[in-house]
Steps between C-alpha positions, in 0.01 A plus 500: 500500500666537858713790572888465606400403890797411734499125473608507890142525648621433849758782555218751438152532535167480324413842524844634379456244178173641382656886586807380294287367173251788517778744538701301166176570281600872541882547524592207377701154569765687701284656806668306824313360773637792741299762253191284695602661815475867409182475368359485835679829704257684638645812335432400142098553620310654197844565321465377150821349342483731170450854446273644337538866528736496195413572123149323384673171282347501118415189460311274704693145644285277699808367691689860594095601609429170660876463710498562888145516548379231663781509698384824614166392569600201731747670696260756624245227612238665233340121484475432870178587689672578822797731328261729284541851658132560459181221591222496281114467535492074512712244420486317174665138420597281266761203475715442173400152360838300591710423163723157539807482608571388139660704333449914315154617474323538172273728359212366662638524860614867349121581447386388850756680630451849279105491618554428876753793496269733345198394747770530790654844383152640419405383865786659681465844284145472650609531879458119553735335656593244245617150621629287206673171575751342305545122527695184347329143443723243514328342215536171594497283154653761278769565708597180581511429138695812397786379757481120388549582149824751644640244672503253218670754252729674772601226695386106353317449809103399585338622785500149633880431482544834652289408812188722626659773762776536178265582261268742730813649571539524136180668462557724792798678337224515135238689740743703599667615167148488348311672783823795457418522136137524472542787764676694254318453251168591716740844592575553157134520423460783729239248725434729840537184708561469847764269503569471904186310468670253249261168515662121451264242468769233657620758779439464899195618530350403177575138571307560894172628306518184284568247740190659702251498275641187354464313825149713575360391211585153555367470828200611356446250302595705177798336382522125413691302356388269210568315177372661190596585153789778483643687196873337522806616367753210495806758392407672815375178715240705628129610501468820264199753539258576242682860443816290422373322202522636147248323219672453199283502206621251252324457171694215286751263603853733640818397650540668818838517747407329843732542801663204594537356141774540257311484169111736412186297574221471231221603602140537379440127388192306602587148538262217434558158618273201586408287817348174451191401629546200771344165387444675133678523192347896511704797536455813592712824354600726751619903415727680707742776531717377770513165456774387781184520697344186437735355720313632764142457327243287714198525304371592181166720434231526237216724480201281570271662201805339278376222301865393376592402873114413640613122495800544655381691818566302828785291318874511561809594275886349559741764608821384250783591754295457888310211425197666700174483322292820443149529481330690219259713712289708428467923543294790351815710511660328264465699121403278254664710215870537678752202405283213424257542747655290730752648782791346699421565881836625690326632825863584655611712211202674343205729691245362315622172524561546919113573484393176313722314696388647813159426390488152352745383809823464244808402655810821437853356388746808522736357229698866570808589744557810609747559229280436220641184404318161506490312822272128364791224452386366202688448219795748509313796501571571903708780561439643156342879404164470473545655123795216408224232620220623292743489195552133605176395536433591212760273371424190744096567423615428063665196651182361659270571198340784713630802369271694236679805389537863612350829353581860519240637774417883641522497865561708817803367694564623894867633532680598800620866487765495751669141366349459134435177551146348449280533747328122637218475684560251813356368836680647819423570806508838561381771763225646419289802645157523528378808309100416532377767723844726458366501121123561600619792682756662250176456258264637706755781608481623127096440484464742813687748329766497780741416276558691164699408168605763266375478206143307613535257201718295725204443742366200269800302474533547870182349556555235248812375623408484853142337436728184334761561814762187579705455773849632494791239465760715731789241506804544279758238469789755496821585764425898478185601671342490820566118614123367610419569872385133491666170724408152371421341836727149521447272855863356577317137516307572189158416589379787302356382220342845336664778388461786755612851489528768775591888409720618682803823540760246625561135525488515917115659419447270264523185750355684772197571253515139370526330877192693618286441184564106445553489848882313473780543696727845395812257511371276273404687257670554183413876320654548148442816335328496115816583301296671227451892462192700506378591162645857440147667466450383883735746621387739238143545606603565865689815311296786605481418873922348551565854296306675823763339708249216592522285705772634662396848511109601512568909536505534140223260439267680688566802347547411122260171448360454286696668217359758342552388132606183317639523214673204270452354191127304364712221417534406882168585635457141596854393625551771720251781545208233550722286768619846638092564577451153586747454758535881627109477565516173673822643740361842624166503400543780227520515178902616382379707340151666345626595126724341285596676135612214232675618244572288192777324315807626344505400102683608217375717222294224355353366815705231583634384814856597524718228525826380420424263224323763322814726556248816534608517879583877618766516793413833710821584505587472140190812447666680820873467406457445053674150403620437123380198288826377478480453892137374504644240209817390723269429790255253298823325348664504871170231614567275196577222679135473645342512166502308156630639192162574366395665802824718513452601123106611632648688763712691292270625252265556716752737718577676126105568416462615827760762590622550157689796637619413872290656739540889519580650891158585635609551852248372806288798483438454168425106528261576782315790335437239178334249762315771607329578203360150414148419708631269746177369557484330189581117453793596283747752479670517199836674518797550264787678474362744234232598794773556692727705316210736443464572888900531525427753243234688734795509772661706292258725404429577806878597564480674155188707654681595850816575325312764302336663804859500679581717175177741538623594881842563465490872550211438750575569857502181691290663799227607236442162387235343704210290373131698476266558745125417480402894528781519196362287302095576551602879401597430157335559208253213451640443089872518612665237335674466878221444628427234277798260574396617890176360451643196293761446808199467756349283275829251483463489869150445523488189282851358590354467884158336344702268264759395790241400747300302207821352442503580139913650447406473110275792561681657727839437267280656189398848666911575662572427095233735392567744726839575451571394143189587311374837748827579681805481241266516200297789584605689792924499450407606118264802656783591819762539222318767333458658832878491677544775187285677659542736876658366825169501691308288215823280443502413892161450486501256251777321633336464854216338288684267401710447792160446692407230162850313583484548831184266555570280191774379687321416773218299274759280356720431769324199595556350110834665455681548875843506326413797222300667702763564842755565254287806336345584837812558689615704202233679514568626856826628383350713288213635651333585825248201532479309827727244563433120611787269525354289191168595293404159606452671857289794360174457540297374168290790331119437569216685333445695837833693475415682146152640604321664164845451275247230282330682167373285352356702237822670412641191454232407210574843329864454509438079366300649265780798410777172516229350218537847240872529536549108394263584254693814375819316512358253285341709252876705475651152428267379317489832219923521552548752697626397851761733507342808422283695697159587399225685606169271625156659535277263756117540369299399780077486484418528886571782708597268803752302304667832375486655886646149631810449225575882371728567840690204314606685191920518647475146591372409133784711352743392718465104455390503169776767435308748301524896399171598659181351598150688539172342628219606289121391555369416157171700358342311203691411207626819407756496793713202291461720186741703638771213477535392139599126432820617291682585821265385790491124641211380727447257712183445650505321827269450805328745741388676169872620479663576104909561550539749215896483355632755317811381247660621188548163301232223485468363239512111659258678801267593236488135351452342795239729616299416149561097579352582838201675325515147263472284850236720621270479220556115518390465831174718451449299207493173735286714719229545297466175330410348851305759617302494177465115552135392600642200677725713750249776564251236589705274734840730594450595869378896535810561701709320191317731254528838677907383551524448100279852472768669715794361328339618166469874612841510606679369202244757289613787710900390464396465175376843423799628659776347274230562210506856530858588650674364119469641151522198204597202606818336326348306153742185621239466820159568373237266544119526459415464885204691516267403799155447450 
C-alpha cells in the first residue's frame, strides 16, 4: 500500500516526499508539503507537538500515544553521533540489512528492525555513541520484475519496446516512491536510525566501491568468465541465484498456472517413451519428467551392475527427431531402481547430467532460448513454450509407435520466485568469482574463534557449506544493476580470434588497458562494455564498508570497521553475511565484523512460512494501525486476475480461518514488544495475532498502572515527589513490603542488562511483565491503596516508592517500547520533580551498580512464599463459597524460622486475600488444632509445614470435600504400602527411590491425622472402609 505521494516527483524533492508520507501516517492525507518546512526551525528544538500537561486520558490509544514522536526524536538529532549533546564511553555500530526497493516491509523486515532498535537504543542509553546505518538495495531481479509486471498492466508496454534508458528511468521514479515509503514505515516503527547516513546500493559512491573491487579482483585473477550450468529463468531471461528459487513439492499429478501461457500446465507426470536400438529390433524404455528434453539428449546411461542393459553397453540408440545416434554408456551414478534403470543424458539441462557428460566427453545441445521457448527447427516445435512442446511430443512420439504412457509421479520442481516460471538449468557463460581461498579464510575465520555466530549451532552449517564451497556466478542478465566493469576487446581488422576481456572504469581505460596488455594499437582497438549487471548480492557484500563512506571516504572506516555487530536473518547466512566476510576480509584485511547474531524465521502460528498462497501473511501495519476482514478480503479479490479460481477460493478461506475477526489495533509498541518475547534465536518464530493482542493488552496495563499512581499524588506536592535515595531505601525496615518491590526493582535491572547483552529479549521481555503486572500492579498498588488512607508523611512516602518503581521501569523498557515509554516519561516530569532528559531514550540505562544493597533476596522468597498462602486462601474461600465474605484465617506454622520470616505478613495476607483478621500461630502437638473444630474450621495444609486455618459459619460442601480429600488420601497410602510391602521393589528400587516413597508416606500420614482428628462423623453418603494397614 503506497501513501497519497505527489505524483510530480520533479517539482520537489526526495527528502520532502518521505517528510510528507511519514508526516500523512500521523495527521492524515491532508498535511501539505510546506508543513515539511516547519519541521526543521531551529526553534521547535525539544518542543513536542502535543501537550501533555493536561488531564491523564482513561483509556489507552496506541495512535494518540504513538503521534509526534518520532518526529520529535529526529528533529533533535537524538540518532546522530555527532548531534548527541553528550559522548559516551566507545562507539558501537551496526548497519540495517537493506530491504528492496520493492515494495512495504513485512513482518519479517519488522522483526529485524524491532531487535536492531533495541540493541541500538540499549547502546546509546549506555553512553555509546551508537552509529546505525540505514540503507536501500536496489534489488536487482525483484525490482526489475515488480516494474515489468507495472508496466504491462499500467501502460501495455515491455521493457523492450520501451527501450533501456526508458525503463531505468521507469525504475528510477519506483526507487524513489518505494525508497519514500519504506522510510516511513521504518519511522513509524520508532527505528532510532540515522538517516543522513541513508545507504543506496546503486548511488555514486556505491557504484566506485564496486567497480574497484570488481576490476581488483579481476586483475587478480579472481574473476573469469566461463561456460557452465546456470539456474535460468526464461520469464526473466536471466541467471537467478540459489536464494531466488522456491522448491515446490508436488506429490500427484496438478495443474499449475505458468507465466507466459494462457491455459494451467499438468504437472507431476513421468513420461515413458522408447528409443530404438541402432541395427536392432530392441528397444529401450526411457522415464522422464520433462520430456521436451530429449531433444537435446546425446547419450543414454545404464548402471553397469544392470544385467537388463549389460548387452547393450558400448552400442548406439536413434534419436527420433536429430537423427544423431547415442551411445548407451555406462555410469555407477546411475540408480538402478529410478525409471527403468536406464536414464536419458541431457548434459546442457540437468547437473547430474552436465557431470556425465563432462565426464564421458558428451557433446551439449542447448535446445533452450533465453525465453524459454524451443530454439531446434525440427518439426514445428521452434519457437514454441517449452511446456506446449512437451504436450506435443507426446502426441508426435504416439504417432511414431514410441510413446508408452504417462503416470502420476511425486517430485520436487525448481520455481522462480520473482517470475513463477520454472526454473531450467542451462549452459552460459557467466562471470564467475573465485571463492577458494576467500572461503578457506571465512572458514578458518570462524575455526580461530575470530569470528562468532549467535547462537553456536550455526557454526556447523558454516563449516559444512564452505567445505563443499563453489564459485559465485555474479552476472545477471538484467537492465537495473551495476552494468559489468568489463570491455570485450574487438581489433578493427579482426584478427582476434579469442574472446578477451579487460576491466576497466571507462571505455578510454579500457583500450588503454587492452593496447598495453595485447600489445595493439589504442586506435584500433574496439572496447565494448558487458551489458549485463552484477548479481545484486555483489554490491550487497561490499555493504558494511560503502556504508563507512568507502571508498570515497576512509575517516569513518577507520574509526567504525569492522562493525561491531551483525545482525540479519539465518536464512541469508550464506548469500550475504558469508560474501560480506569473504570479500570485506579479502579488501582490508579484517574481518567486517567479529560477531554476528542470526535470528530465525518469521512463521505463522503453526510454523509455516508466511506466504501469500497460504493467506497467513501479517502486514506490520495492519497490527500497528487494526484492518477489518472485510478489507483483508477486498485485497485478496483485488489480485484475482493473477490467480485461478481455485486458488482465489484458497485464498479466501484461508484469509477467513485466519483473522476471523480483522486484526485488532495493536499499535507499534505493542507489535514490537510481541517479537520481543519469542527467543529469536530459535529456527522459528511462530507469531499470530492472538500473541499479539495479548502484548497490546500489556500496553495498556501499563497505562492502567501509571494512571493509578497519577491518582495516588494528586494532593502531593510536586517538589516532594522525587524518586528514593540509596540511604532511603537501606534504612527501611528489612520486611517492608516497600522494600520488597525495591529489592524486586533492582532485580528487573540486574537481569534485563544480563539478558540484553546475551541477546535473549524473551527473558528480558518476561521479567518487565513480571515486574510490573504480577509484583508492581498486583501486589504493591493493592498494598499503597490501603496506605494513601493513611497520614501525609506515609502517603508521600509510598508514592515516592512508587514514583522511584516507575521512574526506572520506564527507563528498562524504553528500548522495547520507545513510543509508551516517552509518552509516560515526559508525563511524568509534569508531575513530579525527577530529572529531566529530552527523551528517556537519552537517560542513561539502570545498571546493577546504581542500586547498591536494594537486592533481598531473601525477602523476596518470604513474600513468594506469602504470594503462595494468599492464592491458596483465595482458593480455599472460593472453593467452600465464600468469596465475598470475610473470614478470619489462623496460619499454623511448625518452625520457628518460617513463623519469624512470614508473621510480619499477616496485613498483606488480609489485605489480598480480603479477610477479617489473620494471626500467625506456631503449632504445639495436636492439641493446638483441637482448638478449631471441623464444624466451622477449614484447613489447608500446604508446604513449609504451614496449615491455613479458616474460620466460616456454613460448610456443609467444605466439609464434604474435606472427607473426599481424606477418601484420596487414604487411596494413595493404600498404593503406598502395597509397593513398599512388595519384595520385588524393596529388593531392586534404588535406596534414594525408597527413602523418596518413605517420605511421601509420612507426609500423607501426618495430613492424614490432621483431617482425621479436626471432623466429628463423617457423612454416611461418603464412608468407605479405607483403613491403612
Amino acid at each position: 500500500m503506497f501513501y497519497k505521494v505527489s505524483r510530480c516527483l520533479n517539482s520537489v524533492s526526495k527528502a520532502q516526499i518521505c517528510n510528507k508520507i511519514y508526516l500523512q501516517f500521523f495527521f492524515g492525507s491532508n498535511c501539505c508539503l510546506s508543513n515539511v518546512a516547519k519541521i526543521g526551525c531551529t526553534e521547535l528544538k525539544y518542543s513536542l507537538k502535543k501537550d501533555l500537561s493536561g488531564p491523564y486520558p482513561t483509556a489507552y490509544e496506541p495512535k494518540e500515544v504513538e503521534k509526534g514522536w518520532y518526529e520529535y526524536w529526529e528533529k533533535n538529532g537524538l540518532f546522530c553521533v555527532n548531534e548527541r549533546p553528550k559522548y559516551g564511553k566507545q562507539d558501537f555500530c551496526l548497519v540495517l540489512p537493506p530491504p528492496n526497493v520493492t515494495g512495504n516491509l513485512h513482518i519479517g523486515h519488522t522483526l529485524t528492525v524491532t531487535i536492531q532498535d533495541c540493541i541500538s537504543r540499549w547502546h546509546r542509553m549506555k553512553g555509546e555513541n551508537v552509529i546505525w546505518i540505514p540503507g536501500f538495495d536496489h534489488g536487482g531481479i525483484a525490482t526489475q520484475t515488480i516494474v515489468e509486471k507495472k508496466l504491462v498492466k499500467e501502460k501495455k508496454l515491455t521493457k523492450h519496446e520501451l527501450g533501456r534508458e526508458n525503463f531505468l528511468n521507469e525504475i528510477n521514479q519506483w526507487k524513489i516512491l518505494t525508497q519514500c515509503n519504506i522510510e516511513a514505515q521504518l519511522k513509524l516503527l520508532g527505528a532510532s536510525l540515522d538517516f543522513q547516513k541513508t545507504l543506496f546500493t546503486l548511488d555514486e559512491n556505491s557504484s566506485k566501491g564496486v567497480m574497484k573491487t570488481f576490476i581488483n579482483l579481476f586483475e587478480s585473477n579472481l574473476i573469469y568468465r566461463k561456460e557452465k550450468l546456470v539456474n535460468w529463468s526464461g520469464q526473466i531471461q536471466s541467471v537467478i541465484s540459489d536464494i531466488e528459487v522456491d522448491h515446490l513439492e508436488i506429490p500427484e499429478k496438478k495443474k499449475i498456472r505458468i507465466p507466459g501461457l494462457k491455459d494451467p500446465v499438468e504437472l507431476g507426470l513421468m513420461d515413458y517413451f522408447y528409443y530404438n536400438v541402432v541395427d536392432s529390433d530392441e528397444k529401450i524404455l526411457i522415464a522422464t519428467t520433462r520430456l521436451e528434453t530429449m531433444l537435446g539428449d546425446t547419450a543414454v546411461a545404464v548402471n553397469p551392475n544392470d544385467r537388463r542393459y549389460a548387452h547393450l553397453i558400448g552400442k548406439f540408440l536413434s534419436h527420433p527427431y536429430t537423427g544423431e545416434n547415442l551411445p548407451i554408456i555406462s555410469d555407477e551414478s546411475v540408480s538402478r531402481e529410478f525409471g527403468t534403470g536406464a536414464m536419458k543424458v541431457t548434459p546442457a539441462h540437468d547437473l547430474k547430467d552436465f557431470e556425465i557428460g563432462m565426464k564421458h566427453g558428451l557433446k551439449m545441445c542447448d535446445i533452450l532460448n533465453d525465453d524459454g521457448t524451443i530454439n531446434v527447427d525440427i518439426e514445428n516445435f521452434k519457437g514454441k513454450h517449452r511446456l506446449i512442446v512437451r504436450n506435443m511430443l507426446r502426441k508426435s512420439l504416439s504417432e511414431r509407435g514410441l510413446y508408452k504412457e504417462s503416470k502420476s509421479h511425486s517430485m520436487t520442481i525448481p520455481f522462480c520466485s520473482r517470475s513463477g516460471d520454472i526454473v531450467e538449468p542451462r549452459l552460459k557463460d557467466q562471470w564467475y568469482l573465485d571463492c577458494t581461498q576467500m572461503g578457506q579464510n571465512a572458514l578458518e575465520a570462524v575455526k580461530n574463534k575470530r569470528l562468532q555466530f549467535i547462537p553456536d549451532h550455526h557454526e556447523k552449517v558454516w563449516f559444512e557449506w564452505f567445505r563443499n564451497l563453489k564459485d559465485w556466478c555474479i552476472s545477471r542478465q538484467l537492465w537495473w544493476g551495476h552494468q559489468i566493469p568489463a570491455y570485450k576487446i574487438h581489433h578493427k581488422s579482426d584478427k582476434l580470434d579469442e574472446d578477451l576481456w579487460v576491466a576497466a572504469y571507462s571505455e578510454k581505460e579500457a583500450i588503454e588497458k587492452a593496447s598495453k596488455k595485447y600489445n595493439l594499437s589504442p586506435t584500433s582497438i574496439i572496447a565494448v562494455q558487458d551489458t549485463d549487471v552484477l548479481d545484486t548480492w555483489f554490491s550487497s557484500a561490499l555493504y558494511p564498508l560503502t556504508a563507512l563512506g568507502w571508498p570515497s571516504e576512509e575517516e569513518n572506516l577507520e574509526r567504525y570497521y569492522p562493525l561491531s555487530l551483525m545482525e540479519t536473518g539465518f536464512d541469508i547466512l550464506f548469500f550475504w553475511v558469508a560474501r560480506m566476510v569473504m570479500l570485506g576480509e579479502h579488501i582490508t584485511g579484517k574481518l567486517p565484523f567479529t560477531q554476528v547474531l542470526l535470528h530465525g524465521m518469521v512463521c505463522d502460528s503453526h510454523g509455516r512460512k508466511m506466504t501469500k498462497s497460504l493467506g497467513n501473511t501479517i502486514d506490520p501495519l495492519d497490527v500497528i494501525e487494526g484492518v477489518s476482514l472485510e478489507t483483508l478480503l477486498k485485497r485478496v479479490k483485488d489480485s484475482q486476475d493473477t490467480l485461478t479460481p481455485e486458488e482465489l477460493k484458497l485464498l479466501l478461506n484461508a484469509c477467513k480461518q485466519n483473522f476471523p475477526n480483522g486484526i485488532p489495533e495493536c499499535g507499534t509498541d505493542g507489535l514490537r514488544f510481541s517479537l520481543l518475547t519469542h527467543d529469536i534465536q530459535n529456527q522459528r518464530i511462530n507469531i499470530d495475532v492472538k500473541s499479539i493482542r495479548i502484548c497490546r493488552h500489556f500496553c495498556n496495563k501499563i497505562w492502567q498502572g501509571f494512571r493509578l499512581f497519577t491518582k495516588a499524588i494528586e494532593n502531593c506536592p510536586k517538589e516532594s515527589l522525587t524518586p528514593l535515595s540509596s540511604e532511603e531505601v537501606l534504612s527501611l525496615d528489612e520486611k517492608d513490603i516497600s522494600r520488597w518491590i525495591l529489592s524486586r526493582l533492582a532485580g528487573l535491572v540486574a537481569v534485563s542488562n544480563v539478558h540484553f547483552e546475551a541477546y535473549e529479549f524473551h527473558l528480558t521481555s518476561a521479567a518487565v511483565k513480571q515486574f510490573w503486572v504480577q509484583n508492581f500492579c498486583d501486589i504493591y498498588i493493592e498494598y499503597a491503596k490501603s496506605i494513601l488512607l493513611e497520614s501525609e508523611e506515609k502517603r508521600l512516602f509510598v508514592c515516592r516508592v512508587m514514583l522511584t518503581c516507575i521512574e526506572t521501569f520506564l527507563k528498562v523498557i524504553s528500548p522495547m517500547m520507545p513510543f509508551l515509554s516517552d509518552e509516560l516519561y515526559h508525563r511524568l516530569f509534569y508531575m513530579t520533580n525527577i530529572e529531566f532528559y529530552p527523551s528517556v531514550s537519552m537517560a542513561t540505562y539502570p545498571t546493577a551498580d546504581k542500586f547498591p544493597r536494594w537486592r533481598n533476596t531473601m525477602l523476596e522468597a518470604d513474600v513468594l512464599t506469602m504470594m503462595h498462602l494468599i492464592g491458596i486462601t483465595r482458593s480455599l474461600k472460593s472453593k467452600h463459597g465464600v468469596s465475598q465474605m470475610r473470614p478470619t484465617v489462623v496460619v499454623a506454622v511448625e518452625e520457628e524460622n518460617t513463623l519469624s520470616a512470614l508473621s510480619p505478613f499477616s496485613d498483606l495476607l488480609a489485605l489480598m486475600a480480603k479477610l477479617d483478621s489473620v494471626t500467625f500461630h506456631l503449632t504445639q502437638g495436636q492439641e493446638f488444632f483441637e482448638q478449631y473444630p471441623q464444624d466451622s474450621w477449614m484447613f489447608e495444609t500446604c508446604d513449609h509445614g504451614i496449615t491455613i486455618i479458616m474460620d466460616i459459619n456454613e460448610k456443609p460442601k467444605a466439609q464434604e470435600n474435606d472427607f473426599n480429600k481424606l477418601d484420596k488420601i487414604r487411596m494413595e497410602l493404600n498404593k503406598l504400602n502395597k509397593m513398599l510391602s512388595d519384595r520385588g521393589y524393596r529388593k531392586n528400587a534404588p535406596l534414594s527411590m525408597q527413602e523418596k516413597t518413605m517420605a511421601k508416606k509420612a507426609s500423607l500420614e501426618a495430613e492424614l491425622q490432621k483431617l482425621s482428628n479436626y471432623g466429628k462423623k463423617e457423612p454416611e453418603k461418603i464412608t468407605k472402609d479405607s483403613s491403612v494397614s
